[in-house]
N, C-alpha and C positions, 0 to 999 in steps of 0.2 A: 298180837291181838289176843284178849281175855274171849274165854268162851261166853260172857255175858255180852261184851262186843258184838262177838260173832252173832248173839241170838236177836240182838237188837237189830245189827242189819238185816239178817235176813225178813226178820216181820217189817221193817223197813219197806226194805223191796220188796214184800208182799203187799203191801198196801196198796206202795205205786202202780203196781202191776192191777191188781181188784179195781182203782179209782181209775185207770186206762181203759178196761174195761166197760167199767158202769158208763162211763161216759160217751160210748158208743153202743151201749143195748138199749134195744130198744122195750124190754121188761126186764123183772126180777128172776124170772124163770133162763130167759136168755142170758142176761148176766152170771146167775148160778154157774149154767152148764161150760161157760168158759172160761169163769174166776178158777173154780175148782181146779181146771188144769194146774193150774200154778202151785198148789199145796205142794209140791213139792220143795218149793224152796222153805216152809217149814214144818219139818218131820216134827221137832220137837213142840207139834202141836197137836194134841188128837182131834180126830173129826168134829165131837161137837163145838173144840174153840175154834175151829176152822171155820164150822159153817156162821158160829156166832159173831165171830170180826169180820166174814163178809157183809151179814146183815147190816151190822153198824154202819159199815163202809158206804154201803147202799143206802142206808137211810141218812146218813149225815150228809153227803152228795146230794141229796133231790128233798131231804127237808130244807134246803135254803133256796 
């Protein structure tokens, strides 16, 4: 496996993880505080794209 692979799954898995989430908070503040746990699975993202692909994540889930 290429480390571009690699970087692809983990935001992958980040997504699923943030969209599991979202989909059981009951706001964007309680969503935050438990998404974030998960940054871990990608280091190779600094905070603010961290916090900006939660945002999306959160709004593209509950603008439909």
């Amino acid at each position: 496996m290429g480390m571009s692979s690699y970087v692809m799954d983990a935001e992958d898995e980040f997504i699923e993880q943030c969209e599991s989430v979202a989909k059981q908070s009951e706001s964007f503040q309680e969503y935050c505080e438990v998404a974030v746990l998960n940054d871990g699975i990608v280091p190779h993202l600094n905070p603010q794209q961290v916090a900006d692909l939660m945002s999306e994540i959160w709004n593209q889930l509950w603008s439909s």
